[in-house]
C-alpha positions as CSV (number, residue, x, y, z in Angstrom):
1,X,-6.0,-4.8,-43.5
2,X,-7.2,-1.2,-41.9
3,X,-9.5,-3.6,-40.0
4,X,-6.5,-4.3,-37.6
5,X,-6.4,-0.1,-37.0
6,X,-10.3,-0.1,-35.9
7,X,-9.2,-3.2,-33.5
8,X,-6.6,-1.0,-32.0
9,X,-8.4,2.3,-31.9
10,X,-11.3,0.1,-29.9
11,X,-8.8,-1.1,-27.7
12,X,-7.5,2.5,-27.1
13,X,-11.3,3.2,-26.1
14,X,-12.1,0.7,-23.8
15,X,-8.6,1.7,-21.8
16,X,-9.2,5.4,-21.8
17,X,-12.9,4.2,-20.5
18,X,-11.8,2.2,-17.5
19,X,-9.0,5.3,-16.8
20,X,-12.0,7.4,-16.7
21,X,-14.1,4.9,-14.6
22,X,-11.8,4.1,-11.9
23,X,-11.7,6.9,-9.8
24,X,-15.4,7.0,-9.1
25,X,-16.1,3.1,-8.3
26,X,-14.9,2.1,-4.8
27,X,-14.4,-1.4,-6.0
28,X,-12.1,-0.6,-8.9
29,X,-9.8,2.1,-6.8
30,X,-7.6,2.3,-4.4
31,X,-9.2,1.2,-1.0
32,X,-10.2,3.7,1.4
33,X,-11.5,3.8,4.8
34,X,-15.0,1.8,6.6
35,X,-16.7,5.3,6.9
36,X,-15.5,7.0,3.3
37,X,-18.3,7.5,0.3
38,X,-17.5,5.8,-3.5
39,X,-15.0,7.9,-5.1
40,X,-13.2,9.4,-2.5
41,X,-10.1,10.0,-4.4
42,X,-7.8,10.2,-0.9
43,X,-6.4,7.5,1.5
44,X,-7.7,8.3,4.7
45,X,-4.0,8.6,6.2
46,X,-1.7,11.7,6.0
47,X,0.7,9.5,4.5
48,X,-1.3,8.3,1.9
49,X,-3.0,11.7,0.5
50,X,0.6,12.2,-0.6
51,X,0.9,8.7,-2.0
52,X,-2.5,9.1,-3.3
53,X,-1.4,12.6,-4.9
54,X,1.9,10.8,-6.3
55,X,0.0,7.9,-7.6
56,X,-2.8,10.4,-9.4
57,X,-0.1,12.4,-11.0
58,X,1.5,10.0,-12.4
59,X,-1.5,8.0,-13.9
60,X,-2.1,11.3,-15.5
61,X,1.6,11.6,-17.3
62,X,1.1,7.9,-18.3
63,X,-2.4,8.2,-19.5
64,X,-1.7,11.2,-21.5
65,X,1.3,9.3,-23.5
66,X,-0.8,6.5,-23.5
67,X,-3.4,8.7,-25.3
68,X,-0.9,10.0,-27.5
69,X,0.8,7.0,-28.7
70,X,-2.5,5.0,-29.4
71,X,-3.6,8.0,-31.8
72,X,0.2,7.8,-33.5
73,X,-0.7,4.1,-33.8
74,X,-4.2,4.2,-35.2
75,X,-3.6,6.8,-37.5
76,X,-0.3,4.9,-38.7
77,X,-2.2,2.2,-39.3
78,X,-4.9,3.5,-40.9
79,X,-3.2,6.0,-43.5
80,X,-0.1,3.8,-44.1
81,X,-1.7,0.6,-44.6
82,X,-0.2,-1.7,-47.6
83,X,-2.3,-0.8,-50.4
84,X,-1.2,-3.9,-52.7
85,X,0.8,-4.2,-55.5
86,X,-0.4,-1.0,-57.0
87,X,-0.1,1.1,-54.0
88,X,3.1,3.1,-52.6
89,X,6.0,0.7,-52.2
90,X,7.7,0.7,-48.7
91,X,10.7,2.4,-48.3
92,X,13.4,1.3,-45.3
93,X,15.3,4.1,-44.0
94,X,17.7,3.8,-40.7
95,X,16.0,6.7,-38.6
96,X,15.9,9.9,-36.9
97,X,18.6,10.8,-34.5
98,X,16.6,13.5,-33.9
99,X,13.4,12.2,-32.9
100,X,15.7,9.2,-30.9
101,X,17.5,12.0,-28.9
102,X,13.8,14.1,-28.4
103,X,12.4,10.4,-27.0
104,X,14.9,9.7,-24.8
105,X,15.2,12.7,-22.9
106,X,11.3,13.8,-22.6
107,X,11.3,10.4,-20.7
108,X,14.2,10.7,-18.8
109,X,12.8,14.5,-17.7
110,X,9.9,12.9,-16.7
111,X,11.5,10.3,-14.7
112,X,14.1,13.1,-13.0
113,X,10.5,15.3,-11.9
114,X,8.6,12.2,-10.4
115,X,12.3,11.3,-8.6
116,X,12.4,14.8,-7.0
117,X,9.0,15.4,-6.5
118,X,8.6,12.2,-4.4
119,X,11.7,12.8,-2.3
120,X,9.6,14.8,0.5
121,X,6.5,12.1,0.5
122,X,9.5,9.5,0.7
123,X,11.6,11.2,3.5
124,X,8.3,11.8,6.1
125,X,7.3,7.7,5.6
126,X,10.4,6.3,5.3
127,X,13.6,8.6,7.0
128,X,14.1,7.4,10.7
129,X,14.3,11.3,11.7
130,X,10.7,11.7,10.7
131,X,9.6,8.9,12.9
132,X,7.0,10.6,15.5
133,X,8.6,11.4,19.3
134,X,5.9,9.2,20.6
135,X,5.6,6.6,23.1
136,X,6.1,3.1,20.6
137,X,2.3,1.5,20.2
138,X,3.5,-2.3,20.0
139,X,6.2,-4.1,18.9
140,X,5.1,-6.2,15.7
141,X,6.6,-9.8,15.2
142,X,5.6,-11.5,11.3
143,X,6.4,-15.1,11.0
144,X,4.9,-17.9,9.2
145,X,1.9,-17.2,8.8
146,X,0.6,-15.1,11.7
147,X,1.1,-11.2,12.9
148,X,2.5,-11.4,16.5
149,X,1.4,-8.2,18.4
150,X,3.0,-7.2,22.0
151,X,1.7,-4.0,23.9
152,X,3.4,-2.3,26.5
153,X,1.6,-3.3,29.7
154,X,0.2,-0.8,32.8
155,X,4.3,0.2,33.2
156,X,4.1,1.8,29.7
157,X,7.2,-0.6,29.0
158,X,7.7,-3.0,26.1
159,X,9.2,-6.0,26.6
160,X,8.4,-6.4,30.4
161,X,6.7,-9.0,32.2
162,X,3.2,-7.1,32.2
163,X,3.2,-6.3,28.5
164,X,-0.2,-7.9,26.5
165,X,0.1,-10.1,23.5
166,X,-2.2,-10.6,20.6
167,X,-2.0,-12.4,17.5
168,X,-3.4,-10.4,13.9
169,X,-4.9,-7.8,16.0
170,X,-4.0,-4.4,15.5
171,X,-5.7,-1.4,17.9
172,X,-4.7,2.4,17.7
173,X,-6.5,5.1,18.2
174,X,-8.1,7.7,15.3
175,X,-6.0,11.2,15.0
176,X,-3.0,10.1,16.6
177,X,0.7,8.8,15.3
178,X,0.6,5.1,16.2
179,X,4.5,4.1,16.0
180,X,5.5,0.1,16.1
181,X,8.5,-1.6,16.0
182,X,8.4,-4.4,13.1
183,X,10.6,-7.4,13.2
184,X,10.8,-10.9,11.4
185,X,11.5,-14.0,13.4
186,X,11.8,-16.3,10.0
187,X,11.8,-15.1,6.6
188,X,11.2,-12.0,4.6
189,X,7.2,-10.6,5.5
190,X,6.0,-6.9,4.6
191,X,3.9,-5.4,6.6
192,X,0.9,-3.7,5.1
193,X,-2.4,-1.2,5.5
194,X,-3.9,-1.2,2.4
195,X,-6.3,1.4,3.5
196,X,-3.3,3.8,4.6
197,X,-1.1,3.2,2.0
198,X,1.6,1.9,4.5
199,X,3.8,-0.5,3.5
200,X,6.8,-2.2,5.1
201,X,9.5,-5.2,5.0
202,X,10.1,-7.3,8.1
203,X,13.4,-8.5,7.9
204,X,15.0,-11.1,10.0
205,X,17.5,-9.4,12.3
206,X,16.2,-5.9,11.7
207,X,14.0,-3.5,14.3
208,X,12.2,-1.4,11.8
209,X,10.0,1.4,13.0
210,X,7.0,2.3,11.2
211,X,4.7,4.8,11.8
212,X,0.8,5.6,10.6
213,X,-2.3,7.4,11.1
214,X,-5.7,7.7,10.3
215,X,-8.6,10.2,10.6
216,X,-11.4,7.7,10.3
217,X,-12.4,5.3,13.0
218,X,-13.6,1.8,12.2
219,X,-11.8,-1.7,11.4
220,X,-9.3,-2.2,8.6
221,X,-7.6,-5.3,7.1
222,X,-3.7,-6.0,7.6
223,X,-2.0,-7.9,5.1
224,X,1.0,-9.7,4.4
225,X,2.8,-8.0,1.0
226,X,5.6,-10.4,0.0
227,X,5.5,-13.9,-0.8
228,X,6.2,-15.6,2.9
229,X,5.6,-19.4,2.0
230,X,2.9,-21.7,1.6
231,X,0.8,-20.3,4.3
232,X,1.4,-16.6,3.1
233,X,-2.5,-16.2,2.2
234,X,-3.5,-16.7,6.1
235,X,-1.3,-13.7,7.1
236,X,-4.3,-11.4,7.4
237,X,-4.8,-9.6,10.2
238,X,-7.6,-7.1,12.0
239,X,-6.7,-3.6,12.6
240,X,-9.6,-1.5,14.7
241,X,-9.3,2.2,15.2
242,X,-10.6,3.7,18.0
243,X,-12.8,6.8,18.4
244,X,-10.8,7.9,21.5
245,X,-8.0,7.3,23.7
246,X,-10.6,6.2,26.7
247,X,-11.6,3.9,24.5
248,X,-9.0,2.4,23.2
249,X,-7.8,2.0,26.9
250,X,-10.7,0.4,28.2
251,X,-10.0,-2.2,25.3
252,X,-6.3,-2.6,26.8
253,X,-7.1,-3.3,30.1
254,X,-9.9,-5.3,29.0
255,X,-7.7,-7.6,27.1
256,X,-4.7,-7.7,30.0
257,X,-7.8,-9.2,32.5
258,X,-8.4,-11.7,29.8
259,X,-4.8,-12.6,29.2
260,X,-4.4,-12.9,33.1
261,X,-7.9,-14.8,33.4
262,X,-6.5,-17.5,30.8
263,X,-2.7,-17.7,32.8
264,X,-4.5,-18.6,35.7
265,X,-6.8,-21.0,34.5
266,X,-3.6,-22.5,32.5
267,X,-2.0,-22.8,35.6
268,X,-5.1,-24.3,37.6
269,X,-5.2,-26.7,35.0
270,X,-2.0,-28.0,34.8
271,X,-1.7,-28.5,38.5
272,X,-4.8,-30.6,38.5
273,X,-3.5,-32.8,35.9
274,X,-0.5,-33.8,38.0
């Protein structure tokens, strides 16, 4: 039966191959941005290089036991196998309270260092006295299935007569702390940039802020993270980065001519068809 040992000692390989792989094929890590080269280890967002940094150190603490316990297993396997009625008889024996109290608190040491280590990652994405002292980007509305985008208008204001709507498109500009304010006008949505490790629930009755950045220009995909309904696969959205704030200005005004442009011609239209 030492057949079975060689079948998991193959397994073992195969793993520790992909674990190896990973970090150097684009399509098997975590994504990055439009402009970075394959195996660019880093999210291309402040937030995420910490993520990213959290994320690599503790694939490395799981890989290692994973190692470990796979050579334990093998070798177990392989030296101990039942060698028939002629070979050593085995023996049942309650344990080591020992070895149970060593394996329960490497583990839990472990667990205690990735809890405090995290806490300062946690605190600057998450902790509403991080949030940037910036002028809010958009407020962000998910419901069923579509991302409802409002921008403050030429007054600067949300939520006045002027302000710009857009639906699944998402502009900020490159370098700068974009802040939004996420809400949920049905169910439970989460709100997430892949590329900038930025994730967030929209929950009905809540004004959540959530804040990002990015130091790569180019267009990026938002996506809806929590199971929303039928229509939860259609909750993709476009989010472009802008080189510059001239540029992502020109797109704002732009877009408020069109939105004007198509309330006129709503209007014209509807009085002709009386």
């Amino acid at each position: 039966m030492r057949y079975w040992s060689l079948l998991f000692a193959l397994a073992a390989i195969i793993s520790v191959g992909i674990f190896a792989y990973a970090p150097i094929s684009p399509e098997w890590w975590l994504p990055a941005g439009p402009n970075v080269s394959a195996g660019h280890l880093h999210s291309v967002s402040s937030a995420g290089k910490q993520i990213d940094s959290l994320f690599v150190i503790i694939l490395l603490i799981t890989g290692i036991v994973f190692i470990g316990t796979q050579v334990a297993l093998v070798y177990a396997t392989y030296f101990f196998v039942d060698k028939g009625p002629n070979g050593r008889k085995a023996s049942y024996f309650h344990g080591s309270q020992r070895l149970e109290v060593i394996w329960t608190i490497i583990p839990a040491a472990i667990l205690v260092f990735i809890a405090l280590y995290q806490m300062g990652t946690w605190a600057s994405v998450k902790f509403r006295s991080a949030a940037p002292k910036v002028q809010p980007l958009a407020q962000v509305t998910a419901r069923q299935f579509q991302w409802v985008i409002r921008y403050p208008g030429e007054d600067g204001k949300l939520e006045t007569k002027d302000d710009l709507f857009m639906v699944n498109d998402l502009h900020f500009v490159k370098g700068k702390q974009a802040l939004i304010y996420l809400k949920s006008s049905d169910v439970l949505h989460s709100f997430f940039l892949p590329a900038l490790r930025i994730k967030q629930d929209a929950v009905p009755g809540l004004t959540i802020p959530v804040w990002f950045d990015t130091d790569q220009a180019g267009h990026y995909e938002l996506v809806c993270a929590e199971l929303c309904g039928w229509g939860h696969y259609k909750m993709r959205g476009n989010v472009t980065v802008h080189e510059t704030q001239e540029e992502f200005d020109q797109w704002l005004q732009s877009a408020l001519k069109e939105q004007s442009r198509d309330q006129v011609a709503a209007v014209v239209t509807g009085s002709q068809g009386r």
